[in-house]
N, C-alpha and C positions, 0 to 999 in steps of 0.2 A: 815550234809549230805544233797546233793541236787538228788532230782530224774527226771530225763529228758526224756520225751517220744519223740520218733523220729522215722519218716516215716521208713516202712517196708525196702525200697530200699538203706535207710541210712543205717540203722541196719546192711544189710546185707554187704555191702561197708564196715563198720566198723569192723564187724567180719572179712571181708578177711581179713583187713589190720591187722588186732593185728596176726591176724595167721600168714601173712608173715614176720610183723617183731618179732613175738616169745615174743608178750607183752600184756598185759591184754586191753581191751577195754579201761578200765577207768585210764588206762597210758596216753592212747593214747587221750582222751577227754581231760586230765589235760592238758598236751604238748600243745594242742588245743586250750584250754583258756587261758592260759601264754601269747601264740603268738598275741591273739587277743589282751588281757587288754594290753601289749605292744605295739602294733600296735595302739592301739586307743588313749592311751595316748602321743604317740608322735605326734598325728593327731593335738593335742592342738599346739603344740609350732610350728609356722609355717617355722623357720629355717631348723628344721629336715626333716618337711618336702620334702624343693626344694634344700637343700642340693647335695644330688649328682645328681642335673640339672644344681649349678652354675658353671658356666665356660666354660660347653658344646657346647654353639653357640656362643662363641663368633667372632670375624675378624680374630683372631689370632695376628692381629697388635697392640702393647701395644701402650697406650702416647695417644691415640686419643681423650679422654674425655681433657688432657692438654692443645695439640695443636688446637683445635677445631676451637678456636676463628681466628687462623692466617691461617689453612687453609680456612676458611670459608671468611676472606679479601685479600686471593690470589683468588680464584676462582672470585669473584665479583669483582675485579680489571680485570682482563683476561678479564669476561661476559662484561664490560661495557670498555674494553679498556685503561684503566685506567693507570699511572703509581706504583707500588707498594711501599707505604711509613709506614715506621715501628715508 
């Protein structure tokens, strides 16, 4: 058993909320601690993290890391006038 002292204006925060959801205090501290030791430990593995970030900004235009190389000797052929040879 753990005993947790906590600011008057918590306490009372804490008492609404079990009252409005019709559950004991130390339901509602457990649910509490769950979330966080979950939260904390995904904080470790940095996938999970930026997980649902990857993808989000991308160009929309797939191939480009591919073709990189051949548009990047189109443009510098064009910029110097150049004819284009593959």
């Amino acid at each position: 058993m753990t005993s947790v002292r906590l600011p008057k204006e918590l306490e009372q925060k804490l008492d609404s909320l079990a009252e409005a959801k019709n559950c004991s205090r130390s339901a509602i501290i457990k649910e509490a601690l769950m979330a966080y030791v979950e939260q904390e430990e995904n904080l470790s593995e940095p996938f999970i993290v930026g997980e649902p970030l990857f993808g989000n900004y991308g160009s929309g235009t797939g191939g480009n890391s591919v073709s990189y190389k051949a548009k990047l000797r189109d443009k510098l052929a064009r910029k110097h006038n150049k004819p284009i040879s593959y």
